[in-house]
C-alpha positions in Angstrom: 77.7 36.3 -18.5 75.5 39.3 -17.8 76.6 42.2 -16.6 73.0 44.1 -16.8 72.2 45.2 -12.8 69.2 43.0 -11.2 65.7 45.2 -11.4 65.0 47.0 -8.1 61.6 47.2 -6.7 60.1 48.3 -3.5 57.5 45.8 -1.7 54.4 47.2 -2.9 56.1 47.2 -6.8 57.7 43.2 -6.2 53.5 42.3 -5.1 52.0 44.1 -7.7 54.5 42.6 -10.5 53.7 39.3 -9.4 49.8 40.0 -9.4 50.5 41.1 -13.5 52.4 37.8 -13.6 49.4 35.9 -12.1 46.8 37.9 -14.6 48.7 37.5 -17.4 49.3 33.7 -17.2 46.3 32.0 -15.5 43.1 31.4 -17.4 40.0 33.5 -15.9 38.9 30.2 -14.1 39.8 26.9 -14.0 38.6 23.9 -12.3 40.4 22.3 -9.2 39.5 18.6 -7.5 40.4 18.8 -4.0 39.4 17.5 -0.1 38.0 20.2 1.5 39.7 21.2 5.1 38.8 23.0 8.2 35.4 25.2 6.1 35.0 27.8 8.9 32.1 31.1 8.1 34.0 34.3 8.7 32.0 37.7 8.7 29.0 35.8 6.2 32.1 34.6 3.8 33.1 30.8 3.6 36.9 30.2 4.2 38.5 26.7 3.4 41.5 24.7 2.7 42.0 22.7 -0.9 44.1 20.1 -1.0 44.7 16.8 -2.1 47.4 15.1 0.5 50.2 17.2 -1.4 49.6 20.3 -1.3 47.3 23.0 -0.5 45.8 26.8 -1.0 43.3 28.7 0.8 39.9 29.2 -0.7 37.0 31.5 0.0 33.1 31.7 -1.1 32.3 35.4 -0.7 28.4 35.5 1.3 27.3 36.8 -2.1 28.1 33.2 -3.8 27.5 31.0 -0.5 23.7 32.1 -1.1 23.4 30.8 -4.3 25.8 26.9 -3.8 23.5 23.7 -3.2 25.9 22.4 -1.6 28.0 23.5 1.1 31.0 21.0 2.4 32.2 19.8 5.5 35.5 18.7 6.7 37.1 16.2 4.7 34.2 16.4 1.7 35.4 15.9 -1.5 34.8 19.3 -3.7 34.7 20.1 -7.6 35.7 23.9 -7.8 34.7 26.4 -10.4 37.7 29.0 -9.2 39.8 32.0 -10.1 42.5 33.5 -9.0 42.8 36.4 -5.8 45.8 38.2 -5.1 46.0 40.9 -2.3 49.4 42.6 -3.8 49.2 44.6 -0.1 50.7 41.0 1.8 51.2 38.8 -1.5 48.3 36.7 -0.8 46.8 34.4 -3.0 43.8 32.2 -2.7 40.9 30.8 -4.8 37.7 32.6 -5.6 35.3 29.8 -5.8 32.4 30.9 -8.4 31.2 27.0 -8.2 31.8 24.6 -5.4 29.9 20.8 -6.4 30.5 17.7 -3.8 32.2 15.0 -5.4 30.6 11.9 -6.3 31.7 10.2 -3.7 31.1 12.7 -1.3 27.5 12.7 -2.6 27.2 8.6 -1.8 28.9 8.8 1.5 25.9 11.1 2.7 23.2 8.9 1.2 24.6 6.1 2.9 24.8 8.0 6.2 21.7 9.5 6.5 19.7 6.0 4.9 21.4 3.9 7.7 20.4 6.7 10.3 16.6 6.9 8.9 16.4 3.1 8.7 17.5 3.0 12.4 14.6 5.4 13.3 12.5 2.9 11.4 11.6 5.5 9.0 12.9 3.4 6.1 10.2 0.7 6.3 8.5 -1.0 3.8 5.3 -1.9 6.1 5.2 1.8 6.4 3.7 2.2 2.9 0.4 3.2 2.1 -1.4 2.3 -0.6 -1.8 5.4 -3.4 -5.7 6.4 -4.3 -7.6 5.0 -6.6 -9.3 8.3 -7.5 -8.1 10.9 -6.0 -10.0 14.1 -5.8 -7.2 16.8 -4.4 -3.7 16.0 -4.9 -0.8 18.8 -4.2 2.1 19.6 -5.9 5.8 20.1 -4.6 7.9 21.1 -6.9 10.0 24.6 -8.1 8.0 27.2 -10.0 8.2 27.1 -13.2 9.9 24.7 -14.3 9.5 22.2 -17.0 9.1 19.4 -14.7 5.8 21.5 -13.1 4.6 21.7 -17.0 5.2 18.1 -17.9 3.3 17.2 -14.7 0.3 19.4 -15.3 -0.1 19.0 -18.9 0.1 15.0 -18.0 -2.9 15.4 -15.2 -4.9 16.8 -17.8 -4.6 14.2 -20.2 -5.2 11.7 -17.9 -7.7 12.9 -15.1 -8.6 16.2 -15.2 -11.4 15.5 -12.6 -8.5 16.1 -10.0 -7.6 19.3 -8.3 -4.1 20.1 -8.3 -2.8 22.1 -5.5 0.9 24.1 -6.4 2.9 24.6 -3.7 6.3 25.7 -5.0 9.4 24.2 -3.0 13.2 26.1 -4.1 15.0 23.2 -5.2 18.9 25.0 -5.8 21.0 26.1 -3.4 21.1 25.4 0.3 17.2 25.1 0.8 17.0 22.1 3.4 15.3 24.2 5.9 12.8 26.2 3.2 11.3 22.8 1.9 11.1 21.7 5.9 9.3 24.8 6.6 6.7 24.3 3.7 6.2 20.5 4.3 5.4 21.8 7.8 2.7 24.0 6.6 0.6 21.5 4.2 1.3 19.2 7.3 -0.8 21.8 9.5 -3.3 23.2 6.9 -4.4 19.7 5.6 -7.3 19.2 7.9 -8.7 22.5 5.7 -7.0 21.6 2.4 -8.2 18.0 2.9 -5.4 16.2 0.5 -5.4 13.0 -0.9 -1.8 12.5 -2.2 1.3 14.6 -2.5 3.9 14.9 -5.3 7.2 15.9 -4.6 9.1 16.3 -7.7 12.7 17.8 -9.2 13.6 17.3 -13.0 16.7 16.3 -13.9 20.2 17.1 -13.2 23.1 16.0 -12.0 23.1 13.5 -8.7 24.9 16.3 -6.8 22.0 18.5 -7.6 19.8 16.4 -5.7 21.6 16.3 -2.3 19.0 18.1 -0.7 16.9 15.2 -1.1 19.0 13.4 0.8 18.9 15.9 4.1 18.0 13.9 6.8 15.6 16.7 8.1 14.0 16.9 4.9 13.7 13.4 5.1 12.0 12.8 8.0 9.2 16.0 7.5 8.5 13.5 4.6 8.1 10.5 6.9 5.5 12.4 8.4 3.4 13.1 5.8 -0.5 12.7 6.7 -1.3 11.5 3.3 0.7 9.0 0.7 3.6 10.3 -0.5 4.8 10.0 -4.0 8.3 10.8 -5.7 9.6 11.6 -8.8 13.1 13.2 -8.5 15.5 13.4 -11.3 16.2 10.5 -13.4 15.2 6.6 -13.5 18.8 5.7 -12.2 18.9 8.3 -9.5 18.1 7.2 -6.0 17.6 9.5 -3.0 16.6 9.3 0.9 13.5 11.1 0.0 12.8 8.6 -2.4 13.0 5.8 0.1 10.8 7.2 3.4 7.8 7.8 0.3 5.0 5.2 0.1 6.0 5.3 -3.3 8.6 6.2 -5.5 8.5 7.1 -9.5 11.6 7.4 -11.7 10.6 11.1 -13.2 8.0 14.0 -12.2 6.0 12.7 -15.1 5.5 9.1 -14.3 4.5 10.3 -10.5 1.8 11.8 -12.4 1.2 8.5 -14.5 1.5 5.7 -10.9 -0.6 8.5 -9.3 -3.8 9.4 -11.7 -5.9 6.7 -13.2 -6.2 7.0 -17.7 -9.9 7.7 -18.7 -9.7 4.0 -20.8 -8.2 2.8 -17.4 -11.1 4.5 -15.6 -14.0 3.4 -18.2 -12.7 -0.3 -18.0 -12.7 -0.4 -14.3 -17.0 1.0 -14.5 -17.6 -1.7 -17.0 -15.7 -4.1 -14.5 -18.0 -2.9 -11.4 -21.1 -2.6 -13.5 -20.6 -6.1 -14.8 -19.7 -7.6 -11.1 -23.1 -5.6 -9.9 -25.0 -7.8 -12.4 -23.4 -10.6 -11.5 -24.1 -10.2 -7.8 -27.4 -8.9 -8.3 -28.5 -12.0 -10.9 -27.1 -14.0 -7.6 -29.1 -12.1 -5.3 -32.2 -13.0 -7.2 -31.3 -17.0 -8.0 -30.9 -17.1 -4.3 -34.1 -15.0 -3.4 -36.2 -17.1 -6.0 -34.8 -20.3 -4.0 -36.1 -19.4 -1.0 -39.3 -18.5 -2.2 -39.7 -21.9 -4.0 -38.9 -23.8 -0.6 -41.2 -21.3 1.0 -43.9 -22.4 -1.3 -43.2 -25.4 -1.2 -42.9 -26.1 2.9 -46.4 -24.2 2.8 -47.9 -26.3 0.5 -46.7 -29.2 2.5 -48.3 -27.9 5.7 -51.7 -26.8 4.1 -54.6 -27.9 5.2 -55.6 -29.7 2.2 -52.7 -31.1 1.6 -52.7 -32.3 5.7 -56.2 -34.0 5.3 -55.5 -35.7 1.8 -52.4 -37.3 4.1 -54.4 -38.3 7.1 -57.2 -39.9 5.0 -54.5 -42.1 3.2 -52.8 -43.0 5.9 -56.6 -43.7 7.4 -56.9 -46.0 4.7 -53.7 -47.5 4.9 -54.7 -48.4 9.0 -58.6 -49.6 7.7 -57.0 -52.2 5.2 -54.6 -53.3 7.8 -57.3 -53.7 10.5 -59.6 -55.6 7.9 -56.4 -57.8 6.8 -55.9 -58.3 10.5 -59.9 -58.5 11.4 -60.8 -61.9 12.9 -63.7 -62.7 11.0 -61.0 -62.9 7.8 -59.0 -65.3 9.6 -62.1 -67.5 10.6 -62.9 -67.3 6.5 -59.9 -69.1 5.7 -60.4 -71.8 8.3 -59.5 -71.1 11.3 -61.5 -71.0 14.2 -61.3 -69.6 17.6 -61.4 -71.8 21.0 -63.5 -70.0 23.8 -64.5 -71.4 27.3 -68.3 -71.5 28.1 -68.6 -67.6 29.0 -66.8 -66.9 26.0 -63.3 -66.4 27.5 -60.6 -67.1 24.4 -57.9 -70.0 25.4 -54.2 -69.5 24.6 -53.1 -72.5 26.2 -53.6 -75.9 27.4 -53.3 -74.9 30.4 -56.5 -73.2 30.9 -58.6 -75.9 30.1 -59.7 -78.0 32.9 -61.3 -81.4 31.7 -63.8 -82.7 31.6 -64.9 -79.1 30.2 -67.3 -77.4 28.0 -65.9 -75.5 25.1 -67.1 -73.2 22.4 -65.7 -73.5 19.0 -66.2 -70.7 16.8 -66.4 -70.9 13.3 -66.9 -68.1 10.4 -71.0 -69.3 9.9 -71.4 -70.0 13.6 -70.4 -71.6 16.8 -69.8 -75.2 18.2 -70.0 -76.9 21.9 -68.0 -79.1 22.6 -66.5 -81.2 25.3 -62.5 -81.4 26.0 -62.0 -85.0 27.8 -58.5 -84.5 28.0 -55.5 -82.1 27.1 -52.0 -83.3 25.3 -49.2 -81.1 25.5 -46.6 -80.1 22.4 -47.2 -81.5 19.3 -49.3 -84.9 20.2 -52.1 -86.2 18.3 
């Protein structure tokens, strides 16, 4: 058993002991997972509660830091913390110094899912809101954070493919909390584009973590894009990540770069689509002429009918055709073959039996000449 006397120490010597303890023994920085509670600003600095459901310690974002987080949490948001250590020896208090604050994953999710099912409600989330992307466009502008090697993929990629397009830079910030900035912006180009006359827009972030892209998933942000007076096309981050922004755009690519690609027609893509048109205008036009050279032939061919000519050669025919049919028919050919015509005195022809009254004078006529004769009596039907 010791008999050494316990060490004495005044307040202000007990605090700052314990601040050497806390140096000596804790790493620099470490990271903490934690629920954020009650974030309340305080004089430009951001003051919060970790904890996980056990425990908890305050925590505070100096104004110098806050400017530079993408991310700042609500109540209840899951947080990763980049921290160290801060002890005020003057009232032995401790909290954490965040140099980093990230949302968790899940934190991240639950906002996409909220603001999607609030933009989809406003009918901003529509696929019969898409518009179709240009075939050619002449003036296309570019959001995106400059420089950055996403802006230098982009614009060496234009080049390959269709330098015949203007590109317009407009730099957006894409880090820290810069909701409002990129509303701002998207604002402007909304305003100037009866002068800058636009046919597309790229809005574009290269890759990162999915809690780098939360900005994309600001409902403001979101809906300046719905509003966009020309298409709208997206490459954000990686093929696997999904954002709001990505889902108001007429069109969505998985990188910068393949916005670039969906957007710009290739030259050989370009040069097959003339040969395409020029061999559809010889089509149509070898058409055109097939048709053209049908008419004319019926043209010709309906005059010819209806010339003069041609209208005299038909009547004599047909004048011919009507002489041989009156000769055929001609009495004098029927009297040549036999028959012979019965007349009354004054040369009245009898049809029936009827008109003869005997004891009457008749005249028989015959193809070499004529006959009287004298009808003493009349027998009806087929009698001899």
């Amino acid at each position: 058993m010791t008999t050494d006397a316990p060490p004495t120490y005044s307040v202000a010597e007990l605090n700052a002991a314990i601040g050497t303890l806390l140096e000596r023994g804790f790493a620099p920085r470490f990271l903490v997972q934690a629920t954020a509670s009650r974030p309340q600003i305080k004089k430009g600095h951001l003051w919060l509660t970790l904890t996980d459901g056990n425990a908890s310690i305050t925590a505070v974002v100096w104004a110098s830091k806050l400017q530079q987080l993408n991310f700042v949490p609500g109540d209840g948001d899951g947080v990763l913390v980049v921290g160290k250590l801060n002890f005020w020896a003057a009232r032995a208090s401790l909290a954490v110094q965040v140099l980093d604050l990230r949302p968790s994953l899940t934190t991240v999710m639950r906002r996409f899912e909220e603001v999607r099912e609030q933009l989809l409600q406003e009918g901003l989330i529509d696929p019969s809101r898409q518009r179709p992307l240009p075939r050619y466009p002449r003036r296309v502008a570019l959001l995106t954070s400059s420089p950055s090697s996403a802006l230098a993929d982009m614009l060496r990629t234009a080049r390959e493919r269709w330098p015949l397009t203007s590109l317009l830079l407009l730099p957006i910030p894409v880090q820290g909390d810069v909701a409002q900035q990129i509303v701002q912006r998207l604002q402007r180009l909304s305003e100037a584009q009866p002068r800058l006359a636009l046919d597309a827009i790229v809005l574009a972030r290269g890759g990162g973590s999915r809690e780098d892209l939360m900005v994309f998933d600001d409902a403001d942000v979101c809906r300046q894009l719905a509003m966009s007076p020309v298409p709208l096309i997206t490459g954000i981050g990686h093929e696997d990540d999904l954002t709001v922004a990505d889902l108001v755009a007429d069109h969505r690519a998985a990188t910068p770069t393949a916005a670039i690609v969906q957007l710009l027609p290739s030259r050989e893509h370009a040069l097959a689509d003339v040969h395409q048109r020029q061999r559809h205008w010889r089509d149509q036009q070898a058409w055109a002429l097939k048709r053209e050279r049908q008419k004319l032939n019926q043209r010709f061919e309906n005059w010819s009918l209806h010339h003069p000519r041609r209208l005299l050669e038909r009547m004599r025919v047909q004048l011919n055709q009507r002489m041989k049919l009156l000769s055929a028919l001609a009495p004098e050919r029927w009297l040549a073959r036999g028959f012979a015509i019965l007349e009354t005195a004054d040369g009245r022809p009898l049809r029936s039996i009827t008109e003869v009254q005997p004891p009457q004078d008749l005249l028989v006529r015959l193809s070499d000449g004529q006959v009287v004769v004298e009808a003493k009596a009349v027998k009806p039907g087929s009698q001899r």
